[in-house]
Phi, psi and omega in degrees: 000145209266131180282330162333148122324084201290344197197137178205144189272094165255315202300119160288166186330163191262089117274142167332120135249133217237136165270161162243164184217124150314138159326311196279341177264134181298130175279338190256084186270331153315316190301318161284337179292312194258051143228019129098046184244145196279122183219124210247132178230143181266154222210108173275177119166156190292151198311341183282323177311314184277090151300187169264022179271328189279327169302339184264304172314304207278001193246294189282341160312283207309298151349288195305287233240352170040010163238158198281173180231132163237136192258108137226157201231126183295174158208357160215167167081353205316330188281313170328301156338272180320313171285330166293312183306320198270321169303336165219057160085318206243022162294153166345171158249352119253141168216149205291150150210171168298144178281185171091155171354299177285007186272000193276339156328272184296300228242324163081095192287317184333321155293315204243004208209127159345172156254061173315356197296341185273353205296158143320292173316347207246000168274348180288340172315127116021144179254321181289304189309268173341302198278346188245026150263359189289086203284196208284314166281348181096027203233135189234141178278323180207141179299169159279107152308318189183164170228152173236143159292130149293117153164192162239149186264155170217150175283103192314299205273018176261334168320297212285323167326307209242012160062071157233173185254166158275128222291156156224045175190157185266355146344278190281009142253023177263322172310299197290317162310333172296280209312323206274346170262346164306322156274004163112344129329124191268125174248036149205147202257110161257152181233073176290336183301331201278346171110285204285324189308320208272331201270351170287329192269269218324305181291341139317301168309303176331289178311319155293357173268333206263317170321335164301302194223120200273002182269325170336307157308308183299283191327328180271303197285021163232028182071326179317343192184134199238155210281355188285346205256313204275101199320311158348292193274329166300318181280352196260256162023304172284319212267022192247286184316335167307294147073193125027254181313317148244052198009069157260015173232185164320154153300293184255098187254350156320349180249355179288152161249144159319332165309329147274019208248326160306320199275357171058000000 
């Protein structure tokens, strides 16, 4: 039987990743090179995150700015890390995190994290992207580093092999899951060991409850309405438990990773 892969859920959630700057750290960073004073700001975030794009931004600051950057690199926990660090004091002076609505939760920028609404740069934001980094007083914490994508990728010549199209309701893609295990193909790799790949659908769904009804949010951070409510994140759940039910995924996906998922 043939082992391929027909489909696989890799991308996360449509969220922010964002730098923050600790309380503790100076805004004004020309100012200590040219009073010729040696100045070092330590810089966190996981080890996957610090490419070489982010080593190459952090090479011309350092240029620019005549102060060193010290890179440390997480490599599990990153948030836990970090909420320790801040608890006592001793975080990053920047630091990478996920953007969005829960970081004012966990890291509490408002205590612990600078104010950009004044930055230059931070008038350069996306004007839909800015608001909605924005906490409840109007005030922002941390710049965009980057967005990441959502969705599923497929495997193009096993589509065209079995002349199928791509779906757009989900109807037609339990049709497709047919066809392609009916031809020996498992057709979707969930990589659940890894946690987040499975945690995409729900924050897909979500966005369309929030796309309904644009009041949601306010209503669960007021009581009003609880996430147990929203049909949405019930139906992301089931169409996972769908599946399953008609072993169109791996047998054992508590053990997928993304790494197979990539490797197909």
């Amino acid at each position: 039987m043939k082992k391929r892969w027909g489909a696989a859920i890799l991308s996360a959630a449509l969220v922010m990743t964002g730098l923050t700057a600790c309380q503790g750290s100076s805004g004004k960073e020309g100012e200590a090179a040219s009073a010729g004073k040696e100045t070092t700001l330590t810089f966190g975030g996981p080890n996957d995150w610090l490419d070489e794009s982010v080593a190459e931004v952090i090479g011309k600051f350092e240029v620019e700015t005549g102060i060193t950057v010290d890179i440390q690199r997480l490599s599990a926990q990153t948030d836990t890390i970090i909420q320790t660090k801040l608890a006592t004091n001793e975080c990053y002076d920047v630091f990478f995190q996920h953007g969005g609505g829960y970081a004012y939760t966990w890291f509490r920028p408002q205590v612990n994290c600078l104010d950009l609404s004044g930055e230059e740069r931070a008038s350069k934001i996306n004007g839909g992207i800015r608001e909605s980094m924005l906490d409840i007083e109007g005030k922002l914490f941390y710049l965009p580093f980057g967005v990441n994508t959502l969705g599923v990728i497929y495997n193009k010549d096993i589509y065209e092999e079995l002349g199928l199209s791509i779906p757009t309701a989900w109807e037609e893609t339990l049709q497709n899951c047919a066809a392609a295990k009916e031809a020996g193909y498992i057709p979707f790799y969930l990589a659940a060991k890894d946690v987040w790949p499975i945690t995409a659908w729900p924050f897909a769904e979500f966005s369309y409850a929030v796309q309904r009804d644009p009041s949601l949010m306010g209503k669960i951070n007021t009581n009003q309405a609880k996430f147990s409510d929203v049909q949405e994140l019930r139906d992301s759940g089931n169409r996972i438990q769908e599946l399953l039910v008609y072993l169109f995924a791996q047998k054992h996906i508590i053990s997928g990773m993304v790494a197979g998922a990539i490797k197909g």
